[in-house]
C-alpha positions in Angstrom: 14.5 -86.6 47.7 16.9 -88.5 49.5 18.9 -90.8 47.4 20.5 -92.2 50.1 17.4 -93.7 51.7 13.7 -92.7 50.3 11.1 -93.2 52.0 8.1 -95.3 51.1 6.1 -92.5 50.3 9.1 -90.5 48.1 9.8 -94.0 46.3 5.8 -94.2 45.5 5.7 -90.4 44.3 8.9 -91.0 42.6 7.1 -94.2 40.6 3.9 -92.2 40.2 6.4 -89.6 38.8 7.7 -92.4 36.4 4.0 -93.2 35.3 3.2 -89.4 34.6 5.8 -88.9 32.2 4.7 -91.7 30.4 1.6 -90.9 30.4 2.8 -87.1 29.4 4.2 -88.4 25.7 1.7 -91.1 25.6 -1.0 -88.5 24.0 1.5 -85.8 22.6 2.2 -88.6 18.9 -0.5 -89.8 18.7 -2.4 -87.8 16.0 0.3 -88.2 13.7 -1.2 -91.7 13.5 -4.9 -90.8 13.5 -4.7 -88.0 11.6 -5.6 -89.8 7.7 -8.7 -91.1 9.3 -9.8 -87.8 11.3 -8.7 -85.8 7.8 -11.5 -88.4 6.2 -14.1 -88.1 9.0 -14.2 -84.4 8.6 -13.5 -84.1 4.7 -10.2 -81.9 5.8 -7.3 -80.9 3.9 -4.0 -82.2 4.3 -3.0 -78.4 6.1 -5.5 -79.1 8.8 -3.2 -80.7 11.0 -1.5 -77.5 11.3 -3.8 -75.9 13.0 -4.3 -78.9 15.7 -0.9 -78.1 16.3 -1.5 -73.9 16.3 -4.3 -74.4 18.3 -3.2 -77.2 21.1 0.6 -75.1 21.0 -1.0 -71.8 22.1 -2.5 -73.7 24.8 0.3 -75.2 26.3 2.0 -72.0 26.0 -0.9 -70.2 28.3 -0.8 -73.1 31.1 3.1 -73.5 31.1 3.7 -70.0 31.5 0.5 -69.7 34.5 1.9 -72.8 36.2 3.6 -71.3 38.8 0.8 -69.3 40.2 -1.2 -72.1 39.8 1.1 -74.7 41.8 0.9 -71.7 44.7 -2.5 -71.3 45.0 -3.4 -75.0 45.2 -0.7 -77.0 45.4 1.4 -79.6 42.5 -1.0 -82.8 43.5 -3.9 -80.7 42.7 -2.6 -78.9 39.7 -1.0 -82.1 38.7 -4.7 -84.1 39.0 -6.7 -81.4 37.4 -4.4 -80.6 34.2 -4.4 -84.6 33.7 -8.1 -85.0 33.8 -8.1 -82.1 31.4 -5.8 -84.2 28.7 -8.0 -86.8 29.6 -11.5 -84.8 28.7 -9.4 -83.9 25.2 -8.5 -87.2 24.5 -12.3 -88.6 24.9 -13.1 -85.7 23.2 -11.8 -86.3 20.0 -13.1 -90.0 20.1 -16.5 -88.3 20.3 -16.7 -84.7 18.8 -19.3 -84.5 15.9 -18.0 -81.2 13.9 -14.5 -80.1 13.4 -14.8 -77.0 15.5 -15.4 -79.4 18.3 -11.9 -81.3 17.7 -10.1 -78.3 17.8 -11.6 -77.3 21.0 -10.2 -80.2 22.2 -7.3 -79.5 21.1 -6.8 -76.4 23.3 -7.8 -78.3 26.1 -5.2 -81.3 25.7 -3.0 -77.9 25.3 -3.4 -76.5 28.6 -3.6 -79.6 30.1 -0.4 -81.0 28.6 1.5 -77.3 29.5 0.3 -77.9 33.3 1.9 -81.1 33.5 4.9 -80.6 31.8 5.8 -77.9 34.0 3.8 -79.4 37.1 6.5 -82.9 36.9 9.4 -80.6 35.6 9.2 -78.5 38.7 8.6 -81.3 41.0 11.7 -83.4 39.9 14.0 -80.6 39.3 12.9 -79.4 43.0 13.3 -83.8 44.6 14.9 -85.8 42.4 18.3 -86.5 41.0 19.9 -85.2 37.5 20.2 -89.3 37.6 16.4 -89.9 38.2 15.1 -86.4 35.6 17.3 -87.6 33.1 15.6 -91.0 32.8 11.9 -89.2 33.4 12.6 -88.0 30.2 13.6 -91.2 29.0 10.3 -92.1 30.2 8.5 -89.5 28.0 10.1 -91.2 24.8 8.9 -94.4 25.8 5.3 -92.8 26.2 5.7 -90.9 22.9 6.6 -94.6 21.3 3.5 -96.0 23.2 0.5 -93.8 21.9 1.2 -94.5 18.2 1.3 -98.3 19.0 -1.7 -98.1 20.6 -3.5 -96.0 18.0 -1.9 -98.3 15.3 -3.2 -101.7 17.2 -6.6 -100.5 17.1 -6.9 -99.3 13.4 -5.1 -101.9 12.4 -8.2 -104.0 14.0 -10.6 -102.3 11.9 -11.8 -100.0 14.7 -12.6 -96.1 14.4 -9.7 -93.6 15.7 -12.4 -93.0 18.8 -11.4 -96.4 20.3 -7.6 -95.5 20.5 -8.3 -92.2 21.6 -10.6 -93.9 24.4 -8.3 -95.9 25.4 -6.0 -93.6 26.0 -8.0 -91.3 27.9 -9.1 -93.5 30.1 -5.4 -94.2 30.7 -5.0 -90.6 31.4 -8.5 -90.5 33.9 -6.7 -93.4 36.1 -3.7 -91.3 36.1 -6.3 -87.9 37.3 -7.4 -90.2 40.3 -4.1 -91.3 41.1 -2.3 -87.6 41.8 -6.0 -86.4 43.4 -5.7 -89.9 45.6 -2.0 -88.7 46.4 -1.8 -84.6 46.4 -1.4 -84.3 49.6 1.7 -86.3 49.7 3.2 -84.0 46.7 2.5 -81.1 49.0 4.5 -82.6 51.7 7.6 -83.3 49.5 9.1 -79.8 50.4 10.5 -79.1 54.4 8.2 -76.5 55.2 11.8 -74.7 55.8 12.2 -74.3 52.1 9.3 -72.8 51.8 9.8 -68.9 50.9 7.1 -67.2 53.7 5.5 -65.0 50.1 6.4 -66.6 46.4 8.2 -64.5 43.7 5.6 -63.5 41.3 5.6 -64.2 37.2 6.4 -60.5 36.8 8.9 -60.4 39.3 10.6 -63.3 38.6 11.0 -61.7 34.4 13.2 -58.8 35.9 15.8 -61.4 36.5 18.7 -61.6 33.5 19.1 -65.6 34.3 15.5 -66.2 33.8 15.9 -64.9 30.1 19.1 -67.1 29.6 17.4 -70.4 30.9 14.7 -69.1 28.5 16.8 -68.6 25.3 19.1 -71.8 26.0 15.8 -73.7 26.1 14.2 -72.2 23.1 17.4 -73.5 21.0 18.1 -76.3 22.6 14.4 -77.6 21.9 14.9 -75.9 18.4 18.0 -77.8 17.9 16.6 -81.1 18.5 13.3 -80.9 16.4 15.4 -79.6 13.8 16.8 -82.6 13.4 13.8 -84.9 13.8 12.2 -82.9 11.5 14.4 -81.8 9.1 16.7 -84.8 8.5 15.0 -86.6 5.7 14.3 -83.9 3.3 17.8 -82.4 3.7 19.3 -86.3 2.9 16.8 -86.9 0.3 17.0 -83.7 -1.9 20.0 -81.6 -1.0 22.2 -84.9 -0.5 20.3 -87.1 -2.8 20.5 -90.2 -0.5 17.6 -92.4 -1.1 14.7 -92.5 0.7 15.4 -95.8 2.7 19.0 -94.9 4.2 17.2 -91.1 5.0 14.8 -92.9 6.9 17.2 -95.0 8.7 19.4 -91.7 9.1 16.5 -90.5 11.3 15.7 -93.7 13.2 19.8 -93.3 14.3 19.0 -89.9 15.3 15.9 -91.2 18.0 17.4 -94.2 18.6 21.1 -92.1 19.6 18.4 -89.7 21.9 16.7 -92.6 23.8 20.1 -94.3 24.4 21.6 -91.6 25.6 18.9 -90.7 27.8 19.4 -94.1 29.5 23.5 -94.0 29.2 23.7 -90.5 31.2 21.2 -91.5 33.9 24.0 -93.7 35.6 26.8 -90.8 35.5 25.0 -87.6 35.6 25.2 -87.6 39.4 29.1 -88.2 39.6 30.2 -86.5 36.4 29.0 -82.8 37.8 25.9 -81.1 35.4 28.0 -78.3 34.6 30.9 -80.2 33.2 29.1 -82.6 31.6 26.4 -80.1 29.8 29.7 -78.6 28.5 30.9 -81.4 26.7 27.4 -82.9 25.6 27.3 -79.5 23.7 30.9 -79.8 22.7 29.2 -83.4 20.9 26.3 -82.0 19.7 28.9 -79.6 17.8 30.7 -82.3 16.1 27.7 -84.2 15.4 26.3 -81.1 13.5 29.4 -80.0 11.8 29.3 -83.9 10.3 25.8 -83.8 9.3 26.3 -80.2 7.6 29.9 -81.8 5.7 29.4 -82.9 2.7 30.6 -86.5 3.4 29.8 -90.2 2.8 26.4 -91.6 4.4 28.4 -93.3 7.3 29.4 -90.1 8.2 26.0 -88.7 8.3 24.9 -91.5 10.5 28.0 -90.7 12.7 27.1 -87.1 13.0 23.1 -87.7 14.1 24.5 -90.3 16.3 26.6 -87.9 18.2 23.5 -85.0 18.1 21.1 -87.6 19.2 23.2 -89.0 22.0 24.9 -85.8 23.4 21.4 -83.7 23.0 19.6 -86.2 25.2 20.9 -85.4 28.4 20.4 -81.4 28.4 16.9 -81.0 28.6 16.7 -83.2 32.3 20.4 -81.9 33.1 19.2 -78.0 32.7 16.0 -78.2 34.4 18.0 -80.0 37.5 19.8 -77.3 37.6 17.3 -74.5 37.7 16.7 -74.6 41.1 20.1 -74.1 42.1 21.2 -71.4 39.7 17.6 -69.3 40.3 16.3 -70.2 43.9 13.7 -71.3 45.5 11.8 -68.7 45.3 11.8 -67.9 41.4 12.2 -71.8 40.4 8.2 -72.3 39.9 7.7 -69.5 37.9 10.9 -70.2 35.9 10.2 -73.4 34.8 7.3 -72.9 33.4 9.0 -70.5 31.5 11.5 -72.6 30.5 9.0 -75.2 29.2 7.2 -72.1 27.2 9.9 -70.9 25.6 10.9 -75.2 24.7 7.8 -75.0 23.1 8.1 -71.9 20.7 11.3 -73.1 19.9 10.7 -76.3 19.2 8.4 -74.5 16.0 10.4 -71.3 15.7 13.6 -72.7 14.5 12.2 -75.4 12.6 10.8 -72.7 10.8 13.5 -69.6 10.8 15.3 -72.7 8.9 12.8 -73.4 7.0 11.9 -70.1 5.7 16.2 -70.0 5.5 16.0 -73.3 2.7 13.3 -71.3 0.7 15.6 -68.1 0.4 19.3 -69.9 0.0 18.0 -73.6 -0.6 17.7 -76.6 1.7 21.5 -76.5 2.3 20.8 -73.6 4.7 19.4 -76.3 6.9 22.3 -77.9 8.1 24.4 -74.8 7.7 22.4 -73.0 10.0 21.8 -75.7 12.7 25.8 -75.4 12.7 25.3 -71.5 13.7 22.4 -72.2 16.0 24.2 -74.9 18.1 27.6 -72.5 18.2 24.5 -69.6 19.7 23.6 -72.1 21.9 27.2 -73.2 23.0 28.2 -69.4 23.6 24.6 -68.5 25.5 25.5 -71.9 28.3 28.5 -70.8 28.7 27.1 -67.3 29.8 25.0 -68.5 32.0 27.5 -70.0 33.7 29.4 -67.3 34.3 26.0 -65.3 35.9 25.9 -65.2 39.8 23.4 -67.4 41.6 20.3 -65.2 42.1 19.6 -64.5 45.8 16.0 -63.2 45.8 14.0 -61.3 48.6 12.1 -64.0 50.8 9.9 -61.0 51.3 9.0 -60.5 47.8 5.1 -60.3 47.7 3.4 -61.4 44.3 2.9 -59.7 41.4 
């Protein structure tokens, strides 16, 4: 996309674009608010949630990684209207499944939807837009992410069944359907036909390639990194740190509240900073903000150190993924950013739980201690990417 003058069709797609992430975090929270009353409805234990997340996760992990053979045989609009009217069958699903086995079918659908779209937008603004514009898409998710809840909250706070807020947000997500099938052909028009390799770098092609597997493992720990801390932060304050429960829970609101900031912050220098250079020293934060949160220092401190992780993480994510077309090409771009978003995914409950697992052998201070190492790994495997070649792949390739 042409920042210098878009036209009125790339300043539509880049709104739709807008829209779509919101509407890409405004399912993803939701049953977090639901969840008591579906728990009820069902006569579930408390564990049951875990395997809406198994189930829905293994999804997503099938249609991220299929995404860019999908997005060649019919095109981003299409995939991009299809895996949305699939989040939007999930989500009127669960206002209206019966049995339990039913629910969690849904949940594998709203999986591989949500994978498709993720990658589908990803691809699209890492391949047209600014690190400016993809840093605040994912600002955009957040504010979608805060959205669902709110809207799930409003209606049981009415007195109405979890089905109405799920309704309602499916049929936010149908509108959404209608509005990429209304504009696919437009998406398939964002890229010069001269960009266009003449025969697409398969999946298995595109795996034989060493930078593929580091944009992979700095994903997985980035992601990794990140939920750790949202997930993580409370129990370490409150029973390693014995910090009460209301300055642990503000402790984590700093941390999300640090993210969204800094999603909005780095949008306006992203573009004249360089992403290289500034990846670099976000990391060099994240660092300090973890080595403050493992110390064991005064609560001010602690707030410091989130406040640093949340505000230096929030610009990798975007800031990576814009540039994945320019470190891998073209041609191996699709098929790598679905990877990419895969391997956020497993990460995002991997390291959570290597750490995890970590506080049951050595105790909950293993937490912190080890999100230290982790972000040091992750330091040390950026900087090795850096120092790989571009990748110049063979136009010629045919698909495997």
């Amino acid at each position: 996309m042409n920042p210098a003058g878009p036209s009125p069709a790339n300043r539509y797609l880049l709104a739709l674009a807008f829209v779509g992430f919101i509407s890409l975090g405004l399912p993803d929270a939701v049953i977090g608010v639901a969840w008591p009353s579906i728990r009820d409805t069902f006569h579930l234990r408390q564990a049951g949630i875990g395997l809406v997340f198994v189930i829905s996760g293994l999804g997503y992990l099938f249609s991220s990684f299929l995404s860019g053979r999908l997005m060649h045989a019919i095109g981003i609009g299409l995939s991009l209207a299809g895996s949305t009217a699939l989040v939007s069958a999930a989500m009127l699903g669960f206002a209206v499944s019966p049995m339990w086995v039913l629910f969690l079918l849904f949940a594998c659908i709203h999986g591989l939807g949500s994978g498709a779209i993720d990658s589908g937008l990803n691809g699209y603004a890492a391949h047209h837009l600014s690190a400016r514009q993809l840093i605040w898409l994912h600002a955009c998710y957040c504010f979608g992410a805060l959205l669902g809840p709110l809207l799930m909250t409003s209606m049981l706070a009415s007195g109405r069944h979890y089905s109405a807020g799920y309704s309602l947000v499916g049929g936010i997500m149908l509108v959404m359907s209608v509005l990429f099938l209304i504009t696919y052909r437009e998406w398939g028009q964002s890229t010069a036909p001269a960009e266009r390799p003449p025969r697409p770098v398969g999946a298995g092609r595109a795996l034989r390639y060493s930078a593929v597997w580091f944009q992979m493992a700095v994903f997985f720990l980035y992601t990794g990194v990140e939920v750790t801390f949202s997930q993580w932060t409370f129990t370490v304050l409150t029973e390693y740190r014995r910090i009460d429960a209301v300055s642990a829970g503000i402790a984590v609101g700093v941390f999300w509240g640090s993210l969204g900031a800094g999603r909005i912050a780095f949008g306006f220098i992203a573009d004249r900073f360089g992403i290289d250079r500034l990846l670099r020293y976000c990391l060099l934060g994240v660092t300090c903000g973890a080595i403050l949160f493992a110390a064991p220092l005064s609560i001010e401190a602690v707030y410091l150190g989130l406040s640093l992780a949340g505000f230096f993480l929030a610009p990798i994510f975007p800031c990576l993924m814009s540039r994945t077309p320019q470190r891998l090409g073209t041609t191996l771009s699709a098929h790598a950013i679905g990877f990419q978003v895969g391997a956020a995914m497993i990460g995002a409950a991997a390291v959570p739980g290597i750490l995890g697992v970590m506080a049951g052998l050595f105790g909950i201070r293993a937490v912190p201690i080890g999100t230290v190492v982790i972000v040091g790994i992750l330091v040390l495997l950026h900087e090795g990417l850096l120092r790989l070649p571009k990748v110049e792949t063979d136009s010629a390739a045919v698909d495997v």
